[in-house]
N, C-alpha and C positions, 0 to 999 in steps of 0.2 A: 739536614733532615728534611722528610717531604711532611707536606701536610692533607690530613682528611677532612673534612667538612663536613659535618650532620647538623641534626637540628641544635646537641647540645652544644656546639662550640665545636674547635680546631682541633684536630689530632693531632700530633707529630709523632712521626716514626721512622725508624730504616728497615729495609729491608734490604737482604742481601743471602748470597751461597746461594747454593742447588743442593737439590735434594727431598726428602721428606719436611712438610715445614715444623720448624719448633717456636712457637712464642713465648717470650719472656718476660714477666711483668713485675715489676718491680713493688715495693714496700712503701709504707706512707713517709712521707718527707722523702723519698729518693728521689729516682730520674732513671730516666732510658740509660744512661749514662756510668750508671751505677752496677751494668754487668759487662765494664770495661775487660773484668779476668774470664769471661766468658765467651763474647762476639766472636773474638776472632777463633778459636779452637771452634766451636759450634759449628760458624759459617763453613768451615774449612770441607766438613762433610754431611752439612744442612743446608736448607733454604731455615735462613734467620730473621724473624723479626723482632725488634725491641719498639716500644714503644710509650710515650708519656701519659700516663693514666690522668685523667680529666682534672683540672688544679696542681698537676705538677708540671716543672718545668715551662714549657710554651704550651701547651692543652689549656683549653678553659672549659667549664660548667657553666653554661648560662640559664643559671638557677628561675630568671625572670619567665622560663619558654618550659623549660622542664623541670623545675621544682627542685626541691634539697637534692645535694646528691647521692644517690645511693648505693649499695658494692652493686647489688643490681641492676643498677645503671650502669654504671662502669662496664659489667657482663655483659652489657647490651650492646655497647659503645665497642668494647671487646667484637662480639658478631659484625657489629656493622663494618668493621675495621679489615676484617678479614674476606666478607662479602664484595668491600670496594678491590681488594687485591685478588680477587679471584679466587680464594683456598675455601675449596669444601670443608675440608681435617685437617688439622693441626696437633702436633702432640703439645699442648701445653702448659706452661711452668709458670708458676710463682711462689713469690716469696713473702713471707708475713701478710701484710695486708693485699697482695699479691694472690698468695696461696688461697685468699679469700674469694677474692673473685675469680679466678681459677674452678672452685669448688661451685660457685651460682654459676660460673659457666656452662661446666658438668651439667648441673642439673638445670638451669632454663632452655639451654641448646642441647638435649640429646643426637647423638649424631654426628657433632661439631668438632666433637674432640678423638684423637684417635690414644692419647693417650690422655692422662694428665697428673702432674707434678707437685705435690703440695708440700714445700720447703718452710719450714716454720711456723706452721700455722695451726689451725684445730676447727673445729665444725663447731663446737660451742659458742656461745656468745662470749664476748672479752668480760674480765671480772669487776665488780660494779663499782671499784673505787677509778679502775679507768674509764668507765662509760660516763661516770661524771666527772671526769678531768677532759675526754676527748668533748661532752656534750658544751662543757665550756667554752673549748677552742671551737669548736663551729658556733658558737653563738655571738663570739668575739669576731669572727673571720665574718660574718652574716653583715657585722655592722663596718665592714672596709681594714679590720684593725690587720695590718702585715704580721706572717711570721719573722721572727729574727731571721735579720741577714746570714747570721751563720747560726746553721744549724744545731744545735744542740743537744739534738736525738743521739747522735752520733760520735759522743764522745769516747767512746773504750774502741771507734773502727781502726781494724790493723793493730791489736797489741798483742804481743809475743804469746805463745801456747808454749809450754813447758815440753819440748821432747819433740814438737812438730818442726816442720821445715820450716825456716823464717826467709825464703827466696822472694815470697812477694811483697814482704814489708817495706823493701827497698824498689821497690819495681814502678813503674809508671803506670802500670794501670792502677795502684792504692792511689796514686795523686789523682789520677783522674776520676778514680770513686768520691775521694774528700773533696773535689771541685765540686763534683755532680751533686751531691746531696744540700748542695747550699746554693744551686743554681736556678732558681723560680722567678719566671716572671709576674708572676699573680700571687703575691705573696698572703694576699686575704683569702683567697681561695685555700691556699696550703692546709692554711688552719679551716675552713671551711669542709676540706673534705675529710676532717674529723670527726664532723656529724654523720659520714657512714658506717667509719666504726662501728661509733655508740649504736648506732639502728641497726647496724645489722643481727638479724637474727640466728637463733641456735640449728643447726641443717642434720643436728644426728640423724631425725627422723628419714630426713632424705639420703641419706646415704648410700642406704641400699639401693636407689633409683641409678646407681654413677656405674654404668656396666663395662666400663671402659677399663682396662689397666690405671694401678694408681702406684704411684711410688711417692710415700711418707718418706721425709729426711725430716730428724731434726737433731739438734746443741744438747751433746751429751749434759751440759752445765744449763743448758735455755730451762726457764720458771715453766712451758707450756710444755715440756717432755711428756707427763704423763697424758696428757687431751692428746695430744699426735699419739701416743700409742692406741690408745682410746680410738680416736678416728681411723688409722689401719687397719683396728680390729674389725669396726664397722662393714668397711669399703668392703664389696664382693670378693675381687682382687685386686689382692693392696700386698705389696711388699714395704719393708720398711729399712730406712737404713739410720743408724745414730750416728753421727761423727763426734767421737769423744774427745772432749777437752773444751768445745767448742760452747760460747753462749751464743744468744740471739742473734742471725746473721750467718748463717751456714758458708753462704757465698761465698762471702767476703774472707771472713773468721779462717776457712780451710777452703782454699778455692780449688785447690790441685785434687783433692781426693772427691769434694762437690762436681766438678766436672767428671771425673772420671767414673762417677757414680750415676749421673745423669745421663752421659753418652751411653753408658752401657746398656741401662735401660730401655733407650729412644733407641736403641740397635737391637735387642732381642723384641720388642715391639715387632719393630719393622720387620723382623724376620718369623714372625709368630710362636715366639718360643715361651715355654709358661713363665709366669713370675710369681713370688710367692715367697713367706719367710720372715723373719727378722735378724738384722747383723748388726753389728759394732764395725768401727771403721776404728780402728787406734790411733793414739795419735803418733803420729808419722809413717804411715801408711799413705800411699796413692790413692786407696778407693779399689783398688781392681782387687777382681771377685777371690783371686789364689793370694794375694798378700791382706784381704780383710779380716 
């Protein structure tokens, strides 16, 4: 991976493909790493970049120069990241706390995004029994305490969906997703960049500001299905897709119909074609628009 260099600490990232660019930003506790089922089809007819959001993986916060870390931060670090590689626009994606920053991105950078992606996520603020389980972990992570070696966010990644295709269970990008989510060098930070969770705030009212094409995915089964519909609703133009059967983790959970849902998108994008709607994706369904 290469590295960037700002005031808050090291990036690391890849870049790679031609094409229109797509950025991919991953979830709390993941890693660049962790859209192993995604890089290489992306690249194939994108310019792709992945990269480790500030506290995970090899990225640090250097909270002592820039202060707690915030998704706004991260949004910002997001800008700067893209500035160093030359990309005016990006259509860009994320995923849960991904999707977060993604959304500050929208709205601190107008202009920046040519599309943008919000896979798991909601414009609300996270519900108050988590704001005080995450306000913990960054208060714990503040005073040096490491997350567990091995992850434990991620215990249900890769289990079977009743009717769907089970091709990637077995596949080697699932291993190198389950490596990637337990591979942090700063492991006080992990838990540290919990405190932006907790802070961040509720963006309905901005919503309307995000003028950019928006494509809502989320887990027919995910607890935040109704806030993602809720936030589509919001978004100027917002389509929305559900993949059913699916909890928290669209990615990963049904990657073959996620990709093929997301290409499609970042292709009628680029070709200026409207978007608009809400579907269901079945389970065992590809995602494409005649078999959804």
């Amino acid at each position: 991976m290469a590295t960037f260099e700002r005031a808050s600490g090291a990036i690391y990232f890849e870049d790679e493909g031609e094409g229109s660019t797509v950025v991919l930003t991953h979830g709390y506790t993941a890693h660049a790493e962790s859209w192993a089922f995604q890089r290489r089809e992306f690249a194939a007819r994108h310019r792709v970049i992945v990269w480790d959001v500030p506290g995970h993986g090899p990225s640090t916060w250097a909270e002592e120069r820039c202060g707690a870390p915030t998704i706004d931060g991260y949004a910002d670090a997001l800008r700067d990241l893209l500035d160093a590689r030359g990309i005016a626009r990006a259509h860009v994606v994320g995923l849960s706390m991904g999707g977060m920053i993604t959304l500050a991105f929208a709205i601190r950078h107008p202009g920046r995004s040519s599309s943008v992606v919000l896979s798991d996520t909601a414009a609300v603020r996270v519900p108050f029994a988590m704001r005080v389980a995450f306000r913990a972990m960054g208060w714990l992570g503040a005073r040096g305490v490491p997350a567990p070696a091995r992850n434990v966010a991620f215990r249900g990644l890769g289990k079977a969906i009743a009717g769907d295709d089970v091709e990637h269970l077995g596949s080697e990008e699932l291993a190198v997703v389950k490596l990637a989510v337990s591979r942090h060098q700063h492991r006080d930070q992990v838990l540290r960049a919990a405190a932006a969770l907790a802070a961040c705030p509720d963006r309905t009212a901005a919503l309307a500001s995000v003028a950019v094409p928006a494509l809502v995915i989320a887990g027919g089964r995910d607890a935040i299905l109704a806030q993602s519909l809720a936030m589509h609703r919001a978004l100027p133009r917002s389509e929305m897709v559900v993949l059913d059967g699916s909890l928290h983790g669209t990615a990963v959970n049904r990657p073959r119909a996620w990709n093929t849902v997301v290409l499609d998108f970042v292709d009628r994008v680029d070709r200026g074609e409207a978007i608009g709607g809400v579907r269901a994706i079945g389970v065992g369904s590809d995602g494409g628009r005649k078999g959804g």
